[in-house]
C-alpha positions as CSV (number, residue, x, y, z in Angstrom):
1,X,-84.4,36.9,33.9
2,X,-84.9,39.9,31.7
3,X,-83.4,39.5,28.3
4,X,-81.1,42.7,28.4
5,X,-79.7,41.3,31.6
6,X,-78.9,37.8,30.1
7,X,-77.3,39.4,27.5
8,X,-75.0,41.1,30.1
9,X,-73.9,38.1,31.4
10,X,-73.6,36.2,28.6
11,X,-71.1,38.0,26.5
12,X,-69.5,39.5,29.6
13,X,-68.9,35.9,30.7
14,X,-67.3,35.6,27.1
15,X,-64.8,38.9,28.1
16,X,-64.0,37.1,31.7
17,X,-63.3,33.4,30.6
18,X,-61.4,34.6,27.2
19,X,-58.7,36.7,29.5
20,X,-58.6,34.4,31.9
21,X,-57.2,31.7,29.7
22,X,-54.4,34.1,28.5
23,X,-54.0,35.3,32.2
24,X,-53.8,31.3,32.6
25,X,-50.7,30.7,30.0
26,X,-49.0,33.6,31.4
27,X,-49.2,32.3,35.2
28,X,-47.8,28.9,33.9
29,X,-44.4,30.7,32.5
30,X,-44.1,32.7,35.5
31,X,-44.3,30.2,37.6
32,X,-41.6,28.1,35.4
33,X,-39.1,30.7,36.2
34,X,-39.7,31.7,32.5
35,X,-39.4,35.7,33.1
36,X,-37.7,36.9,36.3
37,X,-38.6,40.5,35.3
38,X,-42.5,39.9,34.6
39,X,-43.6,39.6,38.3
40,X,-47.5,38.6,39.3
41,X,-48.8,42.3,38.3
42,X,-46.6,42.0,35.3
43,X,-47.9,39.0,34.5
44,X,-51.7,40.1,34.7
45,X,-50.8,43.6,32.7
46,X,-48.9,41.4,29.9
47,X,-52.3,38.9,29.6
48,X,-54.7,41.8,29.2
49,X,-52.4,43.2,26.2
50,X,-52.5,40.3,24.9
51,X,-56.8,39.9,25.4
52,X,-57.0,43.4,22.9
53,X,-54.3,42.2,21.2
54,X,-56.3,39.3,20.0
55,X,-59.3,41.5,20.0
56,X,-58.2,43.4,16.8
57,X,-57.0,46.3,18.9
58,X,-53.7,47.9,17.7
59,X,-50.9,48.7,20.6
60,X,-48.5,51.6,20.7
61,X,-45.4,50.6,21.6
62,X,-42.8,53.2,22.8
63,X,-39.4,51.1,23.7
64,X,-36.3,53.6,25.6
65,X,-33.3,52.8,24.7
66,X,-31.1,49.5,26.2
67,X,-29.4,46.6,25.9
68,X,-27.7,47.7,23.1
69,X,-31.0,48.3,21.1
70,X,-32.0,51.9,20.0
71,X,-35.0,53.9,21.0
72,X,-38.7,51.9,18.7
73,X,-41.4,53.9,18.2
74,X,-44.4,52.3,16.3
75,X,-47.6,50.1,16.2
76,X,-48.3,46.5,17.3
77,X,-51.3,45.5,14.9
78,X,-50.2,42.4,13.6
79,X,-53.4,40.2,15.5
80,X,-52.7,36.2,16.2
81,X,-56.0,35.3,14.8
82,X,-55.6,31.8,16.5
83,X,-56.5,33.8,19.8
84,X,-59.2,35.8,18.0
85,X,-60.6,32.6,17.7
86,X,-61.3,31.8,21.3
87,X,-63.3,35.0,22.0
88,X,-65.2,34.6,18.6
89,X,-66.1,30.7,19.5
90,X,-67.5,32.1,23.3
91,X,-69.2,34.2,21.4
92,X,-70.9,31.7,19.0
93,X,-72.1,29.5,21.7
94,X,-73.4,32.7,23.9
95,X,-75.3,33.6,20.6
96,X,-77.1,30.4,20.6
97,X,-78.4,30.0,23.7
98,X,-79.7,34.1,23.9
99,X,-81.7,32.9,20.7
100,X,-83.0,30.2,22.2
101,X,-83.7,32.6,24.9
102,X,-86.1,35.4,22.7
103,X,-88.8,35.1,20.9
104,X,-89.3,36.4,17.3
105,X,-88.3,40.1,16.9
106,X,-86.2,40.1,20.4
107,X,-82.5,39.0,19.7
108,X,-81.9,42.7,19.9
109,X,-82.4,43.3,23.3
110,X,-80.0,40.8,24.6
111,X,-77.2,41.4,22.0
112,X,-77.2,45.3,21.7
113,X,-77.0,45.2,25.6
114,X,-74.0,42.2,25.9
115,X,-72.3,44.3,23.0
116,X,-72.3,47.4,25.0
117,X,-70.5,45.6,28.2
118,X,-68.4,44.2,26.0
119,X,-67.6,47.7,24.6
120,X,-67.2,48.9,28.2
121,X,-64.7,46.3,29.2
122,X,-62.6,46.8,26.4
123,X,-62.2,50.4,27.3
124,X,-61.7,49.7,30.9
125,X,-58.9,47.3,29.6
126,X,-57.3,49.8,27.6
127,X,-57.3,52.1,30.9
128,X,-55.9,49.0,33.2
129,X,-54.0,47.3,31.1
130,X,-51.4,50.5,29.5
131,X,-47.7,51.1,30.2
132,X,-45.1,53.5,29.5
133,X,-44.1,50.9,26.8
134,X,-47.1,49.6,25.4
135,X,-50.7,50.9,25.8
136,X,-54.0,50.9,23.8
137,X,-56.3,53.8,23.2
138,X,-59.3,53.6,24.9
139,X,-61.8,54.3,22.4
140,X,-59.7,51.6,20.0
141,X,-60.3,49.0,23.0
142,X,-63.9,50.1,23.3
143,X,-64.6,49.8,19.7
144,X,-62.3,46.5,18.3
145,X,-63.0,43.7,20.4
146,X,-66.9,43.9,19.2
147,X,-65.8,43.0,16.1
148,X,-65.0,39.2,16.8
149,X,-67.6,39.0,19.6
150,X,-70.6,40.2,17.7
151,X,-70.1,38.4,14.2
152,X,-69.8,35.4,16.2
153,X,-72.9,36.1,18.4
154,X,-74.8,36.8,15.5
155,X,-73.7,33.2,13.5
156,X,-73.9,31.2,16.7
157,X,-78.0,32.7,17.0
158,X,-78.2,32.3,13.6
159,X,-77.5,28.7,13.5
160,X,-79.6,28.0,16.4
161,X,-82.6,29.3,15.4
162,X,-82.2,28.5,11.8
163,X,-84.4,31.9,11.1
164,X,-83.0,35.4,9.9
165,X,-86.8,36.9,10.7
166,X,-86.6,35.4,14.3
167,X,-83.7,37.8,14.9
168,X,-84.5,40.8,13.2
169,X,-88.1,40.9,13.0
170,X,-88.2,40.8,9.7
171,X,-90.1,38.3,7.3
172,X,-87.5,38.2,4.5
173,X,-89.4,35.3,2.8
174,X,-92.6,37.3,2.4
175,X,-90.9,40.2,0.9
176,X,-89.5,37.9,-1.2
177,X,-92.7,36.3,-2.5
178,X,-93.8,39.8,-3.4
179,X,-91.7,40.2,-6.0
180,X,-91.6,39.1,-9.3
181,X,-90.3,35.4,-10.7
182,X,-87.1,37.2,-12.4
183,X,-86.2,39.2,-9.3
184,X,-86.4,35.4,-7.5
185,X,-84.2,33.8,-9.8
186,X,-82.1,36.7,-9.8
187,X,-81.9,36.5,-6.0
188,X,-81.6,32.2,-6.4
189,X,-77.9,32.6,-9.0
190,X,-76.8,35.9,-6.8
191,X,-76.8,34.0,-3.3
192,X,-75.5,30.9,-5.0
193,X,-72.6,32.8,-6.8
194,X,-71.7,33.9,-3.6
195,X,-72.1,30.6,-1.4
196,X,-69.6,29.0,-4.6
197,X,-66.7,32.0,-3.8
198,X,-67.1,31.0,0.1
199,X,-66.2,27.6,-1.3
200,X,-63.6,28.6,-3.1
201,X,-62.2,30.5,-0.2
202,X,-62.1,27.7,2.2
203,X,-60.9,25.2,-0.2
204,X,-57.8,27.9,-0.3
205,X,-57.3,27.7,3.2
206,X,-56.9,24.5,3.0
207,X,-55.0,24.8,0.6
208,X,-52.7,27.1,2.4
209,X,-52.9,25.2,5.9
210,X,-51.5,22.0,3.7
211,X,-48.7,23.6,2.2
212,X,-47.9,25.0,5.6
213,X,-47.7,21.9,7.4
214,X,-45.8,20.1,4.7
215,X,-43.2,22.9,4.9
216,X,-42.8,22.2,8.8
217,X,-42.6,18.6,8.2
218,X,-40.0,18.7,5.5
219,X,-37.7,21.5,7.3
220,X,-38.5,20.0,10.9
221,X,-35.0,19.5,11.6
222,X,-34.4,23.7,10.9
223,X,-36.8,24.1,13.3
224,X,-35.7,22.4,16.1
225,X,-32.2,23.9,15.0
226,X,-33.5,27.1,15.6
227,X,-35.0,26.2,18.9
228,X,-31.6,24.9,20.1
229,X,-29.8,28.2,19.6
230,X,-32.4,30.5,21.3
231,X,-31.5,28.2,24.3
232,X,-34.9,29.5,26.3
233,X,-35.6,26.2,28.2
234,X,-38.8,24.6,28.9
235,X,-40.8,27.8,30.1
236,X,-39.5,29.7,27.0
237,X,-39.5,27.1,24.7
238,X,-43.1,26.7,25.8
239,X,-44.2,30.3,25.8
240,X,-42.5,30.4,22.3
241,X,-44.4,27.5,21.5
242,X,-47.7,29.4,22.9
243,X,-47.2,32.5,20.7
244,X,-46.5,30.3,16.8
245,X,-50.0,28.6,17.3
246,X,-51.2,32.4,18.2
247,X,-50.1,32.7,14.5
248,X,-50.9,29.7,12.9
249,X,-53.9,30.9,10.9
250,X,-51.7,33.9,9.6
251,X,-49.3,31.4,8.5
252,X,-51.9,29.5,7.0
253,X,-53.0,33.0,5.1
254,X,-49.3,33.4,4.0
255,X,-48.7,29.8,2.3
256,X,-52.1,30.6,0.7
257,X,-51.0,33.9,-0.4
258,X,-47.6,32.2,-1.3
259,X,-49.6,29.7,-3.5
260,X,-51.2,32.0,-5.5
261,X,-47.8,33.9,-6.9
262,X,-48.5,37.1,-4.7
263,X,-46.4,36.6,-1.9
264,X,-45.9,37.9,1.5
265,X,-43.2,39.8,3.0
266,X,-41.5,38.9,6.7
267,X,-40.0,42.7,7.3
268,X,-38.7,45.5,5.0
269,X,-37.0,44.1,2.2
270,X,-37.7,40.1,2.6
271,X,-40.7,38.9,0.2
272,X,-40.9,35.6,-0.5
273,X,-42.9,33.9,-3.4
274,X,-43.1,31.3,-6.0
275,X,-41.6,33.9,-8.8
276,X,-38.9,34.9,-7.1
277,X,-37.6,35.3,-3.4
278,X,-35.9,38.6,-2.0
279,X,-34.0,37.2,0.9
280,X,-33.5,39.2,3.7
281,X,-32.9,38.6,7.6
282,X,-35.4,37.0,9.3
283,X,-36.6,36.6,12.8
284,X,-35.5,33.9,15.1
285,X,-38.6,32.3,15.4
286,X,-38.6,28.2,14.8
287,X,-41.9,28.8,12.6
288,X,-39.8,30.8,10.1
289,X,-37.4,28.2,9.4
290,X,-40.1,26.4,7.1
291,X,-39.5,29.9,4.5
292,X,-38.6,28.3,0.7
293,X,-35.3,29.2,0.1
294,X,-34.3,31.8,-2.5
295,X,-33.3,29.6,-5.0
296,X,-36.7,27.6,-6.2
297,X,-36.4,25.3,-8.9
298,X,-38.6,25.6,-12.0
299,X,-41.1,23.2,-10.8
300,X,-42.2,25.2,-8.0
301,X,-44.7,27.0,-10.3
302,X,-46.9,23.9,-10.2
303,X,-48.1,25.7,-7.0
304,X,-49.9,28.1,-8.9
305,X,-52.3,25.3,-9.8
306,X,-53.8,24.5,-6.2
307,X,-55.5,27.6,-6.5
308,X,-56.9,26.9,-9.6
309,X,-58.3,23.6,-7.9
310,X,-59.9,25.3,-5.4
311,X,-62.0,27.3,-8.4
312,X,-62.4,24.2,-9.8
313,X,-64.4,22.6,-6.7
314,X,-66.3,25.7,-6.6
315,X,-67.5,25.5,-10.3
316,X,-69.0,21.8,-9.8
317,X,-70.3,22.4,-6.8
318,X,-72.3,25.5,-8.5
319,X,-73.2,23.4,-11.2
320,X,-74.7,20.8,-8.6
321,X,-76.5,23.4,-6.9
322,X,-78.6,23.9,-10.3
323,X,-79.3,27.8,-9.4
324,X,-77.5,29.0,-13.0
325,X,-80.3,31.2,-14.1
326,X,-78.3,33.4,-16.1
327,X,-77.8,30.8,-18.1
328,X,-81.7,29.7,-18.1
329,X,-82.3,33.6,-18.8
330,X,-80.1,33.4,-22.1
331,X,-81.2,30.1,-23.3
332,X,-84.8,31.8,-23.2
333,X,-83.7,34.5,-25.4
334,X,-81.6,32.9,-27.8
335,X,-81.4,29.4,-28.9
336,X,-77.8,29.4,-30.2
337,X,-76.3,27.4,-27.1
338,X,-73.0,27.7,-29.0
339,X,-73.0,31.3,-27.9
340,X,-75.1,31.6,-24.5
341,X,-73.6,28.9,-22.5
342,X,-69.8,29.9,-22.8
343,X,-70.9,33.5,-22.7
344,X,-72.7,32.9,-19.3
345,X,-70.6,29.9,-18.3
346,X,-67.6,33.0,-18.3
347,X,-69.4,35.6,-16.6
348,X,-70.3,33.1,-13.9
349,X,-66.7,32.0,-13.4
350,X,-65.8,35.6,-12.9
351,X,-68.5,36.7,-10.6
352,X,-67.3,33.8,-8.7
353,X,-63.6,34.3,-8.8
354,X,-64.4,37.9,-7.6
355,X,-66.1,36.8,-4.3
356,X,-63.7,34.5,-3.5
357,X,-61.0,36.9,-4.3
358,X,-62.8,39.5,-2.0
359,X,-62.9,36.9,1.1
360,X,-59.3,35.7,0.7
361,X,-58.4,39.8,0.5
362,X,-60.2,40.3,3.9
363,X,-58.7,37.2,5.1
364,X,-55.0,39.0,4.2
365,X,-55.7,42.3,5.7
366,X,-56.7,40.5,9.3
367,X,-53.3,38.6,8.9
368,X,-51.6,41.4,7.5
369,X,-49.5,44.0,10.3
370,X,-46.7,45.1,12.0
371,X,-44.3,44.3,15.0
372,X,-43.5,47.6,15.3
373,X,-39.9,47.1,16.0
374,X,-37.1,47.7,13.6
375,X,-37.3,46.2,9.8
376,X,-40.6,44.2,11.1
377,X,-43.1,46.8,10.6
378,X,-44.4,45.3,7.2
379,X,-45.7,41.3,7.7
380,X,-47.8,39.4,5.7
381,X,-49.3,39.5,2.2
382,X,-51.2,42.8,0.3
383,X,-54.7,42.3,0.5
384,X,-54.9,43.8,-3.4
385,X,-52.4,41.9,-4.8
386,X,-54.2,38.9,-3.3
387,X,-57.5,39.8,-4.3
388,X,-56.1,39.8,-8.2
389,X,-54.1,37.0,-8.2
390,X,-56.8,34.5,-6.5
391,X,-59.8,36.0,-7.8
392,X,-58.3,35.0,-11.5
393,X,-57.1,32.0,-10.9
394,X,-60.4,31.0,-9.3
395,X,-62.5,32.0,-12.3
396,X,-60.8,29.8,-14.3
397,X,-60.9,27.3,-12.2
398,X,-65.1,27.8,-11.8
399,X,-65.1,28.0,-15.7
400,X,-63.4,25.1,-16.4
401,X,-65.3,23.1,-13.1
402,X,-68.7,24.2,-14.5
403,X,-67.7,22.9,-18.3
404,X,-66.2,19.9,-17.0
405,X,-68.8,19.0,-14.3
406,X,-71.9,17.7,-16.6
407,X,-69.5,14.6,-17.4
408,X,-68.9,14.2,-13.5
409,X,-73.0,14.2,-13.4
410,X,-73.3,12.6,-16.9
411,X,-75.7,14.8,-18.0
412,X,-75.4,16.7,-21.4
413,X,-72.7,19.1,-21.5
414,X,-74.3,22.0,-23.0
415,X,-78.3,21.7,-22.0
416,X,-79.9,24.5,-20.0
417,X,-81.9,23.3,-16.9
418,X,-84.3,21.2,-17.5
419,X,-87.0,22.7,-15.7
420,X,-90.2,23.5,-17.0
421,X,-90.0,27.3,-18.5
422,X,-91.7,29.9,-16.4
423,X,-91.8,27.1,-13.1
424,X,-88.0,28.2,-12.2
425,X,-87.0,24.3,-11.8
426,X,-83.6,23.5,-11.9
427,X,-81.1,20.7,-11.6
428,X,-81.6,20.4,-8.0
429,X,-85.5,20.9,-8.2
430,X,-85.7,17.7,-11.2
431,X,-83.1,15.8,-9.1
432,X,-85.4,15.5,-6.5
433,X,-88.6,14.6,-7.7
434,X,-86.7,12.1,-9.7
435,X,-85.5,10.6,-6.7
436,X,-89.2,10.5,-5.5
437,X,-90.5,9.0,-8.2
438,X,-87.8,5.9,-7.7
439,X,-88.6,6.2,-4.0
440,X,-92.2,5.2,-4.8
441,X,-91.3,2.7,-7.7
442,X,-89.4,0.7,-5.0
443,X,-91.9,1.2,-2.4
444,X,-94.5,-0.2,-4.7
445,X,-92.0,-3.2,-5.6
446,X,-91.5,-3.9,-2.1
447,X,-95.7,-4.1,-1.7
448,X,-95.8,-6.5,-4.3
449,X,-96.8,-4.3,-7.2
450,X,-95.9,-5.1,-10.8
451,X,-94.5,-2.0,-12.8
452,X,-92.6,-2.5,-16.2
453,X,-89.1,-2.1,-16.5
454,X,-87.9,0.7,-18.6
455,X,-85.1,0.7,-20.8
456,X,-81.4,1.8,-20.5
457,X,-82.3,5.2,-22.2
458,X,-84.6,6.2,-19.2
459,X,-88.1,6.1,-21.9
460,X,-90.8,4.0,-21.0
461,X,-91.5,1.0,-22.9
462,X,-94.2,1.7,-25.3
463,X,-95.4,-2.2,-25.6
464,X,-95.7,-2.1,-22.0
465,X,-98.6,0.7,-22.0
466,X,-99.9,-1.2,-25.6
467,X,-100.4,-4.5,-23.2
468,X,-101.9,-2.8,-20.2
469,X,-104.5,-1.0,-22.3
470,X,-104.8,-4.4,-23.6
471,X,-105.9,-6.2,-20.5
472,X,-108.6,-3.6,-20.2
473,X,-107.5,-2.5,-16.8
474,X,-104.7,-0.6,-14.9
475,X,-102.9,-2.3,-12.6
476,X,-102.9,-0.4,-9.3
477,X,-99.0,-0.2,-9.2
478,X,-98.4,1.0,-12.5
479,X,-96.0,4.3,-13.0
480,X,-98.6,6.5,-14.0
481,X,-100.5,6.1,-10.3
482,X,-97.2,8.2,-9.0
483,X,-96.9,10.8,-11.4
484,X,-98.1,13.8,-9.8
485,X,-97.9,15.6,-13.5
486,X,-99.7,12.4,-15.6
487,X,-103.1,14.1,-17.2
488,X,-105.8,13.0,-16.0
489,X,-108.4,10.8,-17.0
490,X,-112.0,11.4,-18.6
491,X,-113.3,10.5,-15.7
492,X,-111.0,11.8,-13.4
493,X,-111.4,15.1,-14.8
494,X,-115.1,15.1,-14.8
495,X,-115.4,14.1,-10.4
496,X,-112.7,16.7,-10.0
497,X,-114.7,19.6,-12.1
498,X,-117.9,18.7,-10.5
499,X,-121.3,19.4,-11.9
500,X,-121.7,22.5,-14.8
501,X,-122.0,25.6,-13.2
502,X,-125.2,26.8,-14.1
């Protein structure tokens, strides 16, 4: 079929089966007697605020007065992210097969024209889907839900195709070898200082999603306490149940944010972190039973070290990635290693701290929002005082991972990378033809050769060479025979230059 057309039913299959599984959860509490008031058109009108819902689209909710609660005007932006999942994951997968769909230079056609659907549904659910209570604008519904759909489109093609020219047309790689060695390595440490602060980041999620589930396990019984007072039954219970896992990865943000010594607030007036808790009434939800009280004991600092951690991870694993060229660059222009390496060994810890500070920070805004009803209009962490908090404790974590590593790789603390100056070999780049070299050592053992050990210090054995030259002859497994940078012989070098140019 034509590409634009596939791309129309691609990601508009994504918009169908992603509101029919919310439509799907809804029906199931209906049917369990779980709302008496919801109806089946209710129950199709509530699923597709939900779908923009979880599609980064804010709601305006406008409540009359009754039941003994006063008249709530506000805005409903606080998105489960565990349902902006689903539509982002379609979306991956629909990605991948439209690039294995194009060739190279036609992704476009197929995702500009599934986007655009996309964009039309949402409006036409904004238009369907609005009440006197809650409602979305249309041109918010037309322009939100692209935002999960095509970042996960564009990953999911990416990762199929395994080529950023094949699905924009352009050659990045031959732009790249048009510029000049320092612009490369500059590129190389750039695009590794940034792949160390995605560590970083994830290694804080984890972080976060571990402290989370350790507070649920240690205040399980509050939980269930709180689940026996609301009295909702099965259907509610389960519904209830429904919506927490909507919100785990926000809770997951929060303990993160929590960890750090920032904080997060649960309404007007309630914050609660490691330095000091402003209690304040809560929700009834069982999820918010796991909150630390407001008397912490002095230990509870120790927290403040898992971010740290997380820097520390992301400093080795930078240092195994061997890409420190600010460090090469600074070696080059002054020998005094007692000044260049912590110098650039600092600067590389805070360039790393800063990205992973930046990711967590956009992590808290998507968490952070508002219930729009009563003291619940402020939930979540502040993206800013997030980014500072993690982004410092990070770069002292990458600082102390990159001094600290060399031991880990027992390699000399303070050396610069021991590639060849002017070649732009690294760690990496030596590890591997190191690791060649022994692959064709063994290979030749296996094959019966005789090589000569060497000794512990990794230096060949100068009698060894002394008893070779001896016997007048080179035996056909000896190391030099693998070295692709040995000199070469006389003679060697005379078939290779051919006869005098004349």
């Amino acid at each position: 079929m034509p590409l634009w057309l596939q791309g129309v039913l691609e990601l508009g299959s994504v918009a169908v089966v992603s509101y029919l599984l919310v439509l799907l959860t809804v029906l199931m509490v209906w049917l369990a007697d779980g709302s008496d008031s919801l109806g089946l058109a209710g129950s199709f009108v509530l699923s597709g605020q939900v779908w923009l819902l979880a599609h980064l689209t804010p709601l305006q909710v406008a409540l009359d007065p009754g039941a003994g609660l006063p008249a709530t005007t506000g805005t409903l932006n606080l998105v489960p992210l565990g349902l902006t999942l689903v539509p982002f994951a379609l979306a991956w997968r629909a990605g991948g097969r439209l690039a294995r769909a194009c060739w190279e230079g036609q992704f476009w056609q197929p995702y500009l024209s599934g986007l655009a659907v996309y964009s039309a549904a949402g409006a036409v659910a904004g238009l369907l889907f609005g009440t006197g209570e809650v409602a979305a604008s249309p041109g918010a519904a037309a322009v939100f839900p692209l935002v999960p759909v095509a970042l996960g489109a564009f990953v999911g093609a990416y990762r199929a195709s395994r080529s950023l020219p094949g699905l924009i047309g352009v050659n990045a790689a031959a732009w790249v070898e048009r510029t000049s060695q320092y612009s490369r390595w500059a590129g190389s440490y750039v695009w590794a200082v940034l792949r160390a602060g995605f560590v970083a980041a994830v290694a804080g999620v984890g972080v976060g999603a571990t402290l989370l589930a350790a507070a649920l396990l240690w205040n399980w019984n509050d939980v269930v306490n709180v689940y026996q007072r609301l009295g909702t039954g099965v259907p509610g219970d389960t519904a209830l149940t429904g919506l927490q896992l909507g919100y785990l990865p926000n809770l997951a943000v929060y303990a993160l944010a929590w960890a750090t010594g920032a904080g997060f607030e649960v309404g007007a007036g309630t914050r609660v972190s490691p330095l000091g808790t402003d209690a304040g009434p809560v929700p009834m939800l069982p999820a918010l039973a796991a909150l630390p009280p407001a008397e912490l004991p002095a230990w509870s600092l120790a927290v403040l070290v898992l971010p740290v951690l997380a820097g520390v991870l992301a400093g080795w694993w930078f240092l195994r990635e061997g890409e420190n060229h600010l460090d090469d660059w600074m070696a080059l222009r002054l020998p005094a290693r007692w000044i260049t390496f912590p110098l650039a060994t600092l600067l590389t810890g805070l360039l790393i701290g800063a990205v992973a500070g930046v990711l967590v920070m956009l992590l808290s805004w998507l968490a952070h929002g508002s219930l729009g009803l009563g003291r619940l209009t402020v939930v979540g962490p502040d993206g800013l005082d997030v980014l500072l908090w993690f982004g410092a404790e990070v770069a002292v974590g990458a600082v102390l991972g990159y001094v600290l590593g060399p031991w880990l790789e027992h390699e000399p603390p303070f050396a610069p990378s021991r590639g060849v100056p002017g070649e732009g070999l690294g760690r990496r780049e030596t590890r591997r033809r190191r690791r060649a070299e022994a692959a064709a050592r063994r290979a030749m053992r296996s094959a019966g050769g005789r090589i000569a050990p060497e000794p512990a210090g990794g230096e060949p054995d100068p009698r060894a060479g002394q008893s070779r030259r001896a016997a007048g002859a080179e035996p056909s497994g000896s190391d030099e025979a693998f070295d692709v940078d040995a000199p070469a012989g006389p003679e060697e070098s005379a078939e290779a230059s051919g006869p005098p140019e004349r």
